[in-house]
C-alpha positions as CSV (number, residue, x, y, z in Angstrom):
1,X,-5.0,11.0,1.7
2,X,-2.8,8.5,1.1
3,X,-3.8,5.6,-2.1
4,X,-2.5,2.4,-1.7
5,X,-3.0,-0.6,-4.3
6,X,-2.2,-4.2,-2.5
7,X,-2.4,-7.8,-3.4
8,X,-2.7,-10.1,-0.5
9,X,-2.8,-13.5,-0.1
10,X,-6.3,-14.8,0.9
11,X,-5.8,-18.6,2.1
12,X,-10.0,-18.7,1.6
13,X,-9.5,-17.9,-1.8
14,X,-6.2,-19.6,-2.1
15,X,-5.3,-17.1,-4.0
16,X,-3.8,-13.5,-4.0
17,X,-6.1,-10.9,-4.5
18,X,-6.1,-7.2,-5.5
19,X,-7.6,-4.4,-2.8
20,X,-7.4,-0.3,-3.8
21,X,-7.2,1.7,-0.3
22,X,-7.9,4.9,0.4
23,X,-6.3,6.4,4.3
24,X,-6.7,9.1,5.7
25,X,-3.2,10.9,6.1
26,X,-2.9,14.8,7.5
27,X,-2.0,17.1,4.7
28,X,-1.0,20.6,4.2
29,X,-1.1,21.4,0.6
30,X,0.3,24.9,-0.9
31,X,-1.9,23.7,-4.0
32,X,-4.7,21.0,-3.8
33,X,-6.5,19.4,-1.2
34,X,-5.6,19.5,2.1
35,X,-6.6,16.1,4.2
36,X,-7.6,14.8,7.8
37,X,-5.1,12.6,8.9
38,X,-5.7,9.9,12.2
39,X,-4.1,7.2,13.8
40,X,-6.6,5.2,15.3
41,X,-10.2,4.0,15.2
42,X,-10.3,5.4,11.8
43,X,-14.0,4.5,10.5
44,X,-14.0,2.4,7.2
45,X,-15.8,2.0,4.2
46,X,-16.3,-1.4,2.3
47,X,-16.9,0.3,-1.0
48,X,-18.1,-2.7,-3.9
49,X,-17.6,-3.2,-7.7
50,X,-20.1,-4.3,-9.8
51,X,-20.1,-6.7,-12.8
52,X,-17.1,-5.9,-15.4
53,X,-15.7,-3.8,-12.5
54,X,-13.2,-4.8,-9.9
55,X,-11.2,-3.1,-7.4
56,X,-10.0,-0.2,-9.6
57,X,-13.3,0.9,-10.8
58,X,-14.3,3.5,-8.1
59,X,-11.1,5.3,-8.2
60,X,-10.5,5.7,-11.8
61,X,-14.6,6.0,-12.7
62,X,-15.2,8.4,-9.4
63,X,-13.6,11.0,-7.7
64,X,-13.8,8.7,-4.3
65,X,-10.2,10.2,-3.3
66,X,-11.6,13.6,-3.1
67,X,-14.9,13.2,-2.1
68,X,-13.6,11.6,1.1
69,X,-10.8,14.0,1.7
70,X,-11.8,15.5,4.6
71,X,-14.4,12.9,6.6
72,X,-11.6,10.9,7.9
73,X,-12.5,7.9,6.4
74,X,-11.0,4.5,5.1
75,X,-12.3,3.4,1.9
76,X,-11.4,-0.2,0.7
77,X,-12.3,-1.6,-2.3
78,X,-11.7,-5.2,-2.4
79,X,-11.7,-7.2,-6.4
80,X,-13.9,-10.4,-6.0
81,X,-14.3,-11.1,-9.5
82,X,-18.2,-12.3,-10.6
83,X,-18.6,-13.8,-7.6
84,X,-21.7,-11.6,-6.8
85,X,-20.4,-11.9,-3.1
86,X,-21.1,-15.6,-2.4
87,X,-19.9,-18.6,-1.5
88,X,-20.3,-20.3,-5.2
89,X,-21.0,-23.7,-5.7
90,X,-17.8,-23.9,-7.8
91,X,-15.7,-23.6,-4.2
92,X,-14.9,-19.7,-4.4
93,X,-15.9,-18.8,-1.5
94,X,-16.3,-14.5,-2.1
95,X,-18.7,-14.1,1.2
96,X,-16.7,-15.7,3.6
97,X,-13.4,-13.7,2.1
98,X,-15.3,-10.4,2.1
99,X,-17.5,-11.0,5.7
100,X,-14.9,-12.6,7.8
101,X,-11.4,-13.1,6.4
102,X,-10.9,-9.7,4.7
103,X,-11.1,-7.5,7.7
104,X,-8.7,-10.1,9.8
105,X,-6.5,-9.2,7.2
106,X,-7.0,-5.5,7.2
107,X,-6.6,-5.3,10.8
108,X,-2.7,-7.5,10.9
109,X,-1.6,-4.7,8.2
110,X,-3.2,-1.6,9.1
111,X,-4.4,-1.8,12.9
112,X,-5.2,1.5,13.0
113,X,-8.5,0.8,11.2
114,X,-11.6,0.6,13.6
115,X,-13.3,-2.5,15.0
116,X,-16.7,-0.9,15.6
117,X,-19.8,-1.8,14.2
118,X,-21.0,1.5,14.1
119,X,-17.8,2.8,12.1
120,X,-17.9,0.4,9.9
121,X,-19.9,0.5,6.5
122,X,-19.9,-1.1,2.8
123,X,-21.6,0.8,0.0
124,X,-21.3,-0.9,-3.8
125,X,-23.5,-0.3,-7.3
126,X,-25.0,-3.6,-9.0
127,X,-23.3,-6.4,-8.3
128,X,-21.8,-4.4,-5.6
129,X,-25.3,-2.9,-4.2
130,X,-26.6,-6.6,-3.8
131,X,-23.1,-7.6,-1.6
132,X,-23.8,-4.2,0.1
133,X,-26.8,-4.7,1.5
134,X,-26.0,-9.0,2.0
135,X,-23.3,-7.5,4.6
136,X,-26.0,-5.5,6.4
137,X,-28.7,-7.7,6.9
138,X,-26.6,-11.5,7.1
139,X,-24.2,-9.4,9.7
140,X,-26.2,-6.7,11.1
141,X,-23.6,-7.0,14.3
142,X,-20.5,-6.3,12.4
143,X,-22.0,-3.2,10.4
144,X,-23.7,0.3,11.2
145,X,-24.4,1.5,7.6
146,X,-25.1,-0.1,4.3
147,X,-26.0,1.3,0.9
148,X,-27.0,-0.1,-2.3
149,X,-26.9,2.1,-5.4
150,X,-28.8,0.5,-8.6
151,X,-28.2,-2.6,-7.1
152,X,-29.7,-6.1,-7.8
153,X,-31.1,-6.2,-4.1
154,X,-33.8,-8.8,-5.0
155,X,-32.4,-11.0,-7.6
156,X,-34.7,-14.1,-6.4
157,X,-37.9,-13.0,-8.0
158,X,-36.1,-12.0,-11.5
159,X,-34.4,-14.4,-12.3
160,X,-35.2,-14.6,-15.9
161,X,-33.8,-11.3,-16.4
162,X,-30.6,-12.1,-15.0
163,X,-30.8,-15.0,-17.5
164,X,-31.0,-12.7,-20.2
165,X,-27.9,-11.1,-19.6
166,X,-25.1,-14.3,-18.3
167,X,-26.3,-18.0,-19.4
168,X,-27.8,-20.2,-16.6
169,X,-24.6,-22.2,-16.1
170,X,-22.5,-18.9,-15.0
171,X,-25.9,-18.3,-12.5
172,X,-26.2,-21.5,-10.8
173,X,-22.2,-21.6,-10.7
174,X,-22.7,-19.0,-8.3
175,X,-26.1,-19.4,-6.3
176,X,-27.0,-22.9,-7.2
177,X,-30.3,-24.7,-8.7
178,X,-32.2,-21.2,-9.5
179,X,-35.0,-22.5,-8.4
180,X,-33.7,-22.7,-4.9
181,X,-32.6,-19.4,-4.8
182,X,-35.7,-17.4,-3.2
183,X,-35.5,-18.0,0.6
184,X,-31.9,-19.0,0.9
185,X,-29.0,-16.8,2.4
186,X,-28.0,-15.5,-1.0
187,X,-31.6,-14.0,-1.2
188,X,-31.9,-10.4,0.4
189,X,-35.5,-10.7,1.0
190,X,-35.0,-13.7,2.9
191,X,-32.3,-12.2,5.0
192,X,-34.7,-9.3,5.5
193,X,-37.1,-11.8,7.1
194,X,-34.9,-13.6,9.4
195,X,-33.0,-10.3,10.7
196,X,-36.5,-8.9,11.5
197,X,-37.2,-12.2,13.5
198,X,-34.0,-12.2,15.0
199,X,-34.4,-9.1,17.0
200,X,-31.1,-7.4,16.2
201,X,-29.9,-3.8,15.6
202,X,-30.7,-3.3,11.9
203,X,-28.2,-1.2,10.1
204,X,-29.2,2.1,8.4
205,X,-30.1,1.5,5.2
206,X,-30.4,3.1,2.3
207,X,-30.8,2.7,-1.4
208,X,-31.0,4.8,-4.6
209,X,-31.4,3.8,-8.3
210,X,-32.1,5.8,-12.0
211,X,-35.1,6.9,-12.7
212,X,-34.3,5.2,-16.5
213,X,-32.5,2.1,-14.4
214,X,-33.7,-1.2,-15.4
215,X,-33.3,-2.4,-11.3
216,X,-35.4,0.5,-10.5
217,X,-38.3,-2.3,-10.2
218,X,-36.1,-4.5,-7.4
219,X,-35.2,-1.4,-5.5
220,X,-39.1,-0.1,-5.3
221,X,-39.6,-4.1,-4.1
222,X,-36.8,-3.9,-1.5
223,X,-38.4,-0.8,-0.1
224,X,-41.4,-1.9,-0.1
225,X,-40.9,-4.9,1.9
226,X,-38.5,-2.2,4.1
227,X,-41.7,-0.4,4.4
228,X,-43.8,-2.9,5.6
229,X,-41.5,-4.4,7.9
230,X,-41.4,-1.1,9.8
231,X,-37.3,-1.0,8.9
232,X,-36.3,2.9,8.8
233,X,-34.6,3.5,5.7
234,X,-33.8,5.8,2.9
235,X,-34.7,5.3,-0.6
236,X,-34.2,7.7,-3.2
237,X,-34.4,7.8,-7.1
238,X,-33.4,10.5,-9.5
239,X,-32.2,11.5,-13.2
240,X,-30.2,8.9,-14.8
241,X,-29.2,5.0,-15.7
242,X,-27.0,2.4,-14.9
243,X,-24.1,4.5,-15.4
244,X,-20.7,5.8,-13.4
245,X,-22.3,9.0,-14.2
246,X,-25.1,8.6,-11.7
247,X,-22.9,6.7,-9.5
248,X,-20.4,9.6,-9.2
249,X,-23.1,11.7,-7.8
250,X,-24.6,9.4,-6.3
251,X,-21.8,8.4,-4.2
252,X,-21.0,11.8,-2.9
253,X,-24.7,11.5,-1.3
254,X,-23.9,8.4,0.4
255,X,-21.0,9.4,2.1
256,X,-23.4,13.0,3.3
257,X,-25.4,10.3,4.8
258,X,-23.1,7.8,6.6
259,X,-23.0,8.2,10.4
260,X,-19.6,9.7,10.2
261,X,-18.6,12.4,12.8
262,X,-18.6,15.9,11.3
């Protein structure tokens, strides 16, 4: 595999920003791992940070490199800050960088990179679960696979514990008036609704979350309204918190479920 740390200029943004990549590039080690290398259509991975993490976190908190050694897989892992993947009401527009001009971008420097929907995926924890699973219901035509580990997928009906943790100022810096967050585009339960309506392809979905998580509550919601709205999906829970040590393994279970070729 080949690592590559960029900054790139984002004219959303209007500002440079920092992405980790991970490419697949054919090895032959005498000592190590030896890697699948490919020069086109290579299936990607939007893999996002959660809060106090940005574009580093996965590699230096994970063993991402390796675990993805040998699928043939593109992994990028994009810094947006606390930005919780939306366009915030103090004009940082995070969702419209990540969703529209971040691939554009990807593609002009490294065209080898697929175009597909269904090789294309974006995985995250937290902060990163919620934007995760935002990709795969608000663009359901652009992506084939989400996943959401311990992440804050239904944010709109716990709001006060969110308060407990940033001030109300950093909160509706981001979404808004709280009180109009349930039922707008930066609620995953509303975009749940309106992708059911809609009639499109719904990505696979899955979710997992600690058994001693405090999210695990939003997760058993999300599948629950998954459940009901007759959405295949997979949602698991085991042994642990909200800690890179559950995330680590965690991980490793994503990527054994993505829709990759074997």
């Amino acid at each position: 595999m080949a690592f590559l740390q960029a900054n790139v200029y984002s004219n959303v943004l209007g500002m440079e920003v920092s992405i980790d990549l991970i490419l697949p590039q054919k090895t032959e080690k005498k000592i190590g791992t030896s890697t699948v290398g490919q020069m086109s259509d290579i299936p990607v991975l939007y893999l996002l940070h959660g809060m106090g993490g940005n574009h580093s976190a996965w590699e230096r908190r994970t063993s991402i490199e390796r675990y993805v050694s040998k699928l043939g897989l593109a992994v990028i892992m994009p810094s947006t800050d606390l930005g919780w993947y939306t366009d915030t009401t103090y004009d940082m527009n995070y969702w419209t960088f990540l969703s529209q001009e971040l691939p554009e971008i990807l593609q002009e420097l490294f065209p080898q990179l697929t175009t597909k929907r269904e090789k294309t995926f974006a995985a995250g924890l937290s902060m990163g679960g919620y934007g995760a699973l935002k990709l795969g219901l608000a663009l359901p035509e652009k992506f084939g696979a989400v996943a959401s580990l311990s992440g804050a997928v239904n944010i709109a009906e716990h709001v006060d514990a969110f308060l407990a943790v940033r001030g109300r100022n950093y909160w509706e810096g981001i979404f808004g008036p709280l009180e109009e967050l349930k039922g707008s585009v930066n609620d995953p339960m509303y975009l749940l609704n309106e992708l059911v309506k809609s009639g499109k392809s719904i990505p696979k979905i899955f979710l997992c979350c600690g058994e001693e998580d405090d999210l695990l509550p939003l997760n058993n919601e999300m599948t629950k309204a998954l459940t009901e709205a007759n959405i295949p999906h997979t949602f698991e829970v085991g042994p642990g918190n909200h800690t890179w040590e559950f995330w680590d393994q965690w991980i490793q279970r994503v990527l054994d479920w993505l829709p990759l070729e074997k």
